[in-house]
One Martini backbone bead per residue (centre of mass of N, CA, C, O) as a GRO file, in nm:
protein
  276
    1UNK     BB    1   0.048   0.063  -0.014
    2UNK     BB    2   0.318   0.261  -0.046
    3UNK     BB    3   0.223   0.378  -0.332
    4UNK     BB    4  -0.073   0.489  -0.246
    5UNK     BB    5   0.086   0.751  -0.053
    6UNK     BB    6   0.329   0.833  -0.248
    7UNK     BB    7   0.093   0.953  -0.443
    8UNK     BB    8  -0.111   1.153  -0.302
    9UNK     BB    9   0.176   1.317  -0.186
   10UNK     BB   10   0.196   1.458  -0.476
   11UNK     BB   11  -0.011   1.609  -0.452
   12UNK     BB   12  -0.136   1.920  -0.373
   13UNK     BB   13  -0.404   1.869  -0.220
   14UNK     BB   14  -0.274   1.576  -0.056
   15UNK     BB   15  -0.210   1.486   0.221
   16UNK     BB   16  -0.004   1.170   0.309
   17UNK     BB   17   0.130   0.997   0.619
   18UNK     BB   18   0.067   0.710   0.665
   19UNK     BB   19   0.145   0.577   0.945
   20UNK     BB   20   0.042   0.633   1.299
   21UNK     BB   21   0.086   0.290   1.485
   22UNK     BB   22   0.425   0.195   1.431
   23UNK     BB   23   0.612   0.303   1.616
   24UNK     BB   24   0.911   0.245   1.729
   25UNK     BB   25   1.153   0.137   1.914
   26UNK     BB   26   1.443   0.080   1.977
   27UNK     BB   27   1.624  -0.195   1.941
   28UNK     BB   28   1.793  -0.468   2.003
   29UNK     BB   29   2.026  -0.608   1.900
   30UNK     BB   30   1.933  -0.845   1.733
   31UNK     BB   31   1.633  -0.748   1.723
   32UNK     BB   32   1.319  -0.709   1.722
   33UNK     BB   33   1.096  -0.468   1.708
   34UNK     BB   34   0.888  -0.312   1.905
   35UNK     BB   35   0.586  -0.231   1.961
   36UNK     BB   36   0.432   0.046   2.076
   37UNK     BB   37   0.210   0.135   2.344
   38UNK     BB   38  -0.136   0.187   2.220
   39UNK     BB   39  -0.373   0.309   2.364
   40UNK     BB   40  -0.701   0.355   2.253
   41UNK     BB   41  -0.716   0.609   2.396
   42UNK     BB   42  -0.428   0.743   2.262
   43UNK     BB   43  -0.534   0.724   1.966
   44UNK     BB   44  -0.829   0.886   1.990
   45UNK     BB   45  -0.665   1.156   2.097
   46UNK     BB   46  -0.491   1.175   1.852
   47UNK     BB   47  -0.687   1.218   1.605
   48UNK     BB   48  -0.878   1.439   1.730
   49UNK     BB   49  -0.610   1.608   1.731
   50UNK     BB   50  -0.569   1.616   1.429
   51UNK     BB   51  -0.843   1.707   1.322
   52UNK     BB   52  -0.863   1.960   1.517
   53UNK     BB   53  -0.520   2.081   1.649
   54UNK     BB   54  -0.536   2.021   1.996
   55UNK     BB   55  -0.216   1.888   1.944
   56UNK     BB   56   0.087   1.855   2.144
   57UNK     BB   57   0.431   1.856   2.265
   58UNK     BB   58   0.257   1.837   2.545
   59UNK     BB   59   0.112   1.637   2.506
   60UNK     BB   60   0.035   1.391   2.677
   61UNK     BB   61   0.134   1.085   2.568
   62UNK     BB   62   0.258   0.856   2.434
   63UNK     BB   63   0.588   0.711   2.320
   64UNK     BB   64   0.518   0.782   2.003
   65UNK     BB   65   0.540   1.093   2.019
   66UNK     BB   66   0.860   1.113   2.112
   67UNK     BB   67   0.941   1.013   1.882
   68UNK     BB   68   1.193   1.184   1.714
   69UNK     BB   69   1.052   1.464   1.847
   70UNK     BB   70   0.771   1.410   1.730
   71UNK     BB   71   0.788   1.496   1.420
   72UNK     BB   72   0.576   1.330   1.296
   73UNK     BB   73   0.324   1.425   1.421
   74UNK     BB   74   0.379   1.744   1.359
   75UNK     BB   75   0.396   1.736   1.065
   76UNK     BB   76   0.099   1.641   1.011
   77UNK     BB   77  -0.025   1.899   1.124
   78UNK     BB   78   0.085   2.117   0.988
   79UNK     BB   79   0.019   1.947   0.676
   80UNK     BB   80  -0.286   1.994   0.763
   81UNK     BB   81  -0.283   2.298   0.817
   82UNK     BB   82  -0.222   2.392   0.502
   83UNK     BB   83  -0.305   2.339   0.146
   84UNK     BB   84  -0.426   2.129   0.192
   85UNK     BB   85  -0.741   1.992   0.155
   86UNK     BB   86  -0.636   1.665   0.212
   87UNK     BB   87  -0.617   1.452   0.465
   88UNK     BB   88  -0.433   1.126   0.580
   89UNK     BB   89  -0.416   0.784   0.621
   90UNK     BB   90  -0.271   0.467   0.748
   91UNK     BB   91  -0.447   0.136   0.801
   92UNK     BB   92  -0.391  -0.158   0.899
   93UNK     BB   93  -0.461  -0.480   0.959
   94UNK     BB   94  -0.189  -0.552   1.131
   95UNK     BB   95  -0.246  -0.303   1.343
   96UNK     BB   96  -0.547  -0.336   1.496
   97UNK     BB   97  -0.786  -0.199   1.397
   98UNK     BB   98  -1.033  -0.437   1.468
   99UNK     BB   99  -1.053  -0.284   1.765
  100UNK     BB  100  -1.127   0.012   1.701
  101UNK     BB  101  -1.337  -0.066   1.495
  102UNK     BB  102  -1.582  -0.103   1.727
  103UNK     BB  103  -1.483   0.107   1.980
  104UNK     BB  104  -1.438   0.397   1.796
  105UNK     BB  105  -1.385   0.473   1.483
  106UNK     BB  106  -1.677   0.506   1.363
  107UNK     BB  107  -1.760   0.700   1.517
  108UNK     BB  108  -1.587   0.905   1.431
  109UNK     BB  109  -1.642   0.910   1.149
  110UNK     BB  110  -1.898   1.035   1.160
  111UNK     BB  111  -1.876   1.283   1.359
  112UNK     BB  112  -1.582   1.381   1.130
  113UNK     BB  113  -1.635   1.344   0.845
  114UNK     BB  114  -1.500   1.054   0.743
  115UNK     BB  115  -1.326   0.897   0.472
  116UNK     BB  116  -1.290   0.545   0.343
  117UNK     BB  117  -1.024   0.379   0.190
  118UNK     BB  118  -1.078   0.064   0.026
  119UNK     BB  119  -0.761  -0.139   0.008
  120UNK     BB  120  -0.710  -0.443  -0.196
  121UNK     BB  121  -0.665  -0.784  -0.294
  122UNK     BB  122  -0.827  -1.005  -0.504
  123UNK     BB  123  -0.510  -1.155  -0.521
  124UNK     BB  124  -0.465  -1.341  -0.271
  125UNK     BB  125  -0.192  -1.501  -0.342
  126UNK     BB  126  -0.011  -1.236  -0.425
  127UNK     BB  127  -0.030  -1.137  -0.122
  128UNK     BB  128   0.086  -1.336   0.003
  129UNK     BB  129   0.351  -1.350  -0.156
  130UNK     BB  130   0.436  -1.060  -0.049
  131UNK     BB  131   0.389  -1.113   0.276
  132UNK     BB  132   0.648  -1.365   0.242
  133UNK     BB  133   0.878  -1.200   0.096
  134UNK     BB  134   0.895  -0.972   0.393
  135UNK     BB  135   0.950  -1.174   0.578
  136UNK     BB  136   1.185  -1.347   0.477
  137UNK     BB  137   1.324  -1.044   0.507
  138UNK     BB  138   1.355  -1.036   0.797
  139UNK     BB  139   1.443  -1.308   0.885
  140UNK     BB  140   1.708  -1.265   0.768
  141UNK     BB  141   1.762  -0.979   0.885
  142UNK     BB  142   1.788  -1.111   1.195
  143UNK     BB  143   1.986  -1.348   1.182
  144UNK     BB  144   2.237  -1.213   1.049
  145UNK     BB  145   2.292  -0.981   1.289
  146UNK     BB  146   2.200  -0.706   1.179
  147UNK     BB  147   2.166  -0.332   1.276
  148UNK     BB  148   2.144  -0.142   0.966
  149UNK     BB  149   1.799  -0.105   0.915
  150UNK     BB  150   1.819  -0.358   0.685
  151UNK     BB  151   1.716  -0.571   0.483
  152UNK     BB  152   1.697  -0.813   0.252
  153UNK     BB  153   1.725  -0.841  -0.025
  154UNK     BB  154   1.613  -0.886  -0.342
  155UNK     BB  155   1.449  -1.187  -0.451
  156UNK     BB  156   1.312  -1.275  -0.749
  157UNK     BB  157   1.307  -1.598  -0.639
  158UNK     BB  158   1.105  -1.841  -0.500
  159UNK     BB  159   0.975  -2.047  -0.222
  160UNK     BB  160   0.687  -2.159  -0.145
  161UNK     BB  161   0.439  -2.265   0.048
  162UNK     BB  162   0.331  -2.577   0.111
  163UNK     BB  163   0.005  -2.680   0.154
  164UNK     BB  164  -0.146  -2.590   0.432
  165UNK     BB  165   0.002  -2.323   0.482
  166UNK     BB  166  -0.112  -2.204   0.208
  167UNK     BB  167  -0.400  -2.227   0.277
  168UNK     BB  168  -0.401  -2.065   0.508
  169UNK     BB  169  -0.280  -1.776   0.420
  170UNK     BB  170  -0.540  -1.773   0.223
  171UNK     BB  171  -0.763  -1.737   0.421
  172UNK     BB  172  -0.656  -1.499   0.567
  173UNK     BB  173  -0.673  -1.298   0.333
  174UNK     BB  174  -0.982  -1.368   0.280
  175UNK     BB  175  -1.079  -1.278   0.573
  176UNK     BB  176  -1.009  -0.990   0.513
  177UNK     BB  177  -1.192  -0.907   0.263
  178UNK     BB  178  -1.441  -0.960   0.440
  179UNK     BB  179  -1.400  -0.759   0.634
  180UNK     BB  180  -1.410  -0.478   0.471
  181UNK     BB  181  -1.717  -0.532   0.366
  182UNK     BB  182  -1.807  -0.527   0.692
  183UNK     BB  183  -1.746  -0.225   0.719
  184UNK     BB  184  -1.848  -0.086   0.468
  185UNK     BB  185  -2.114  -0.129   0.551
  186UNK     BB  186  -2.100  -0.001   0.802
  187UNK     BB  187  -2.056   0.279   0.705
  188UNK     BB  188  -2.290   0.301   0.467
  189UNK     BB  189  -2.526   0.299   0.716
  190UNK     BB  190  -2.374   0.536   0.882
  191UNK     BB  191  -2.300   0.742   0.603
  192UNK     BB  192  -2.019   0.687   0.544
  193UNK     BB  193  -1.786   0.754   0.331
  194UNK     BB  194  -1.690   0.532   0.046
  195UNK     BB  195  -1.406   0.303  -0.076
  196UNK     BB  196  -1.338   0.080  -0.330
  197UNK     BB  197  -0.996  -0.085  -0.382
  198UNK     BB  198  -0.820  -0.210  -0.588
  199UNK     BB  199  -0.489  -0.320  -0.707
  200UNK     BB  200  -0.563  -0.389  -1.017
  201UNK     BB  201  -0.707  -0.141  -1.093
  202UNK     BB  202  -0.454   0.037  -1.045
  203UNK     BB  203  -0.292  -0.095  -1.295
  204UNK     BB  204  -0.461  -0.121  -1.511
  205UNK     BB  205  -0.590   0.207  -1.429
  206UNK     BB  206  -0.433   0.443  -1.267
  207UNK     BB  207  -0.568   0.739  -1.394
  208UNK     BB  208  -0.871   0.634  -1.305
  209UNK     BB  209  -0.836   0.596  -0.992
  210UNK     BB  210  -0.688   0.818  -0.890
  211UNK     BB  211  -0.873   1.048  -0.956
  212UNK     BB  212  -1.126   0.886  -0.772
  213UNK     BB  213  -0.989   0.937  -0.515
  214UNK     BB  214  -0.957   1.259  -0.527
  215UNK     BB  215  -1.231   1.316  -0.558
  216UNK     BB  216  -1.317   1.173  -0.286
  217UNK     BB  217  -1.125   1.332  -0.077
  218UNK     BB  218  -1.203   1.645  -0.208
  219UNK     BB  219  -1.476   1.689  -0.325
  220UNK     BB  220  -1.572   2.023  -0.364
  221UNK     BB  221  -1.274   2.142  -0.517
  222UNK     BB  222  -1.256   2.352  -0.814
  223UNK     BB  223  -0.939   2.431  -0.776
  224UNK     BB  224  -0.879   2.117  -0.787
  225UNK     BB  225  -0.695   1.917  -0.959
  226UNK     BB  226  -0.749   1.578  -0.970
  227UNK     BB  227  -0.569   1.471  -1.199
  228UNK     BB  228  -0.278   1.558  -1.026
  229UNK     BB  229  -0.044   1.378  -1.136
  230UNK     BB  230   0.277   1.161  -1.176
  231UNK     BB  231   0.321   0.838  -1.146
  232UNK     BB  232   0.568   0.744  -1.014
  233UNK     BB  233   0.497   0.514  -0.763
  234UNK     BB  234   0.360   0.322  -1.039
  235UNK     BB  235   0.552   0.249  -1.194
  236UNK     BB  236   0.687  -0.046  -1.300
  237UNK     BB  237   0.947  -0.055  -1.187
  238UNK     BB  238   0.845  -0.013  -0.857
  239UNK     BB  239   0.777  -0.285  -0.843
  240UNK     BB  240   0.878  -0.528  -0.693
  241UNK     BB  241   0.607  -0.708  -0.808
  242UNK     BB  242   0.600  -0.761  -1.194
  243UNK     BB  243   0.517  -1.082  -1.219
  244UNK     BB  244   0.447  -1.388  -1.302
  245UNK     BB  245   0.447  -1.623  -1.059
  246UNK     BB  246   0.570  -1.831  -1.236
  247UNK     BB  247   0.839  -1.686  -1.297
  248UNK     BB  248   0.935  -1.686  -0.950
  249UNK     BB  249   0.805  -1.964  -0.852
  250UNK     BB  250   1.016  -2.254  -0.807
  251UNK     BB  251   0.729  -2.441  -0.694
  252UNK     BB  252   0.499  -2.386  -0.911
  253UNK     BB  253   0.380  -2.694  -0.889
  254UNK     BB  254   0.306  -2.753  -0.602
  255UNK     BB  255   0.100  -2.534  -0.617
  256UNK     BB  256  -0.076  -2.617  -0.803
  257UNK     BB  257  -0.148  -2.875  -0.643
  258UNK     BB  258  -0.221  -2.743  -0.382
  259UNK     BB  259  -0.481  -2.562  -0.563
  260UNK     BB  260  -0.614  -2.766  -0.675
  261UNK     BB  261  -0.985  -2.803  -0.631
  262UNK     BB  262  -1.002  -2.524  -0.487
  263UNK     BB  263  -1.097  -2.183  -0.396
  264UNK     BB  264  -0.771  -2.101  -0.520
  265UNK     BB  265  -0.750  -2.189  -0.817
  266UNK     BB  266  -0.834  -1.884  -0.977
  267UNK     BB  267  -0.552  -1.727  -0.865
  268UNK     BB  268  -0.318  -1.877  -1.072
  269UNK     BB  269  -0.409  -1.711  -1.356
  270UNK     BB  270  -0.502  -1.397  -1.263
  271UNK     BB  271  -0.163  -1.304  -1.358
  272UNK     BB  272  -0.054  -1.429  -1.599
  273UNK     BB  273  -0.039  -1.758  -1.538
  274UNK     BB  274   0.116  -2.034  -1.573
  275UNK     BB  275   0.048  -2.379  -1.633
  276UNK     BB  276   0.252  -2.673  -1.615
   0.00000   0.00000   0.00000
């Protein structure tokens, strides 16, 4: 999602300033980082802070906002009350949002009349390939005893968990994607506005999903430009995974053995990739 992020904050009218309760403790030597313990409550008032303006480096607040000394939190405070018409951020569901988001997010999104777009990976597989290939390299770089805060490089080819485990993996994508369903569901009855977008309509037509979305976080701001981007972040060479599956994953026969016959079978061939 950092390519949608990246695309955003490059806009004039919008600014995107990424996740907001990921910042992390410096790390232990050979330690993977811990993430801060953002309480709920500390949470629900860092954005209403943010939303309101009325959130400073004064403001007790947990130990994430101390991090870098304040920086990042003020800066987007600062950025959002500059010349975009449009501020937002990210939250991934791997950040524990499903916590939030019965406990008060919906209800602040109601409350201070917040937009959100849902965006998902249709093709369940490839989402598996992105984030086994991100965790791989992260086990690479803490065995290997690194501490200079860089994964391992990136291996264009390699092999994927075959059998249960990646049943299993592609079930956890699938039922993220049912999670997003019934978020949106929910937040359409109770008025907020939303927007839902998949990865590959990204791809397929970069310029017309950009504008859609400028669209929708802009509003009727008839002075901003909604289809001015660069399209540098969705640039073809800049995609990490740019290839079909076949063509990269070294024990693609396996794979497919794995999911023939299953309801994960139709996408084998989802990004044009062969079967064997």
């Amino acid at each position: 999602s950092s390519w949608l992020t990246d695309e955003l904050k490059l806009h004039p009218c919008i600014m995107c300033r990424g996740e907001r309760f990921i910042k992390r403790l410096k790390p232990k030597p050979g330690a993977r980082d811990d993430y801060v313990n953002w309480s709920e409550e500390n949470k629900y008032r860092a954005l209403v802070g943010l939303i309101d303006g009325n959130v400073h480096d004064t403001t007790p607040l947990d130990t994430g906002f101390y991090l870098e000394k304040y920086s990042g939190y003020n800066k987007t405070r600062e950025d959002c009350a500059a010349a975009p018409q449009a501020c937002g951020f990210k939250w991934m569901i791997s950040q524990q949002i499903w916590v939030s988001w019965d406990a008060w997010f919906l209800r602040m999104a109601v409350d201070h009349d917040i937009g959100l777009v849902f965006l998902h990976r249709t093709n369940v597989l490839r989402r598996y390939y992105s984030a086994y290939d991100k965790g791989r390299r992260g086990r690479m770089h803490v065995s290997s005893g690194s501490v200079n805060g860089k994964a391992a490089p990136l291996l264009k080819d390699f092999p994927l968990p075959v059998g249960r485990t990646l049943i299993h993996g592609l079930k956890e994508a699938y039922e993220d994607n049912k999670i997003l369903d019934r978020w949106q569901a929910e937040a359409d009855e109770r008025g907020v506005r939303t927007l839902r977008v998949s990865f590959e309509e990204m791809v397929a037509d970069k310029a017309k999903m950009l504008t859609n979305i400028s669209k929708f976080v802009l509003g009727d701001h008839p002075w901003c430009d909604a289809g001015k981007f660069s399209y540098e972040a969705l640039d073809e060479g800049k995609r990490v995974h740019n290839h079909p599956l076949s063509d990269n994953v070294t024990n693609w026969k396996d794979v497919v053995k794995t999911l023939k016959g299953t309801m994960f079978e139709k996408y084998l061939t989802m990004d044009g990739s062969r079967l064997p």
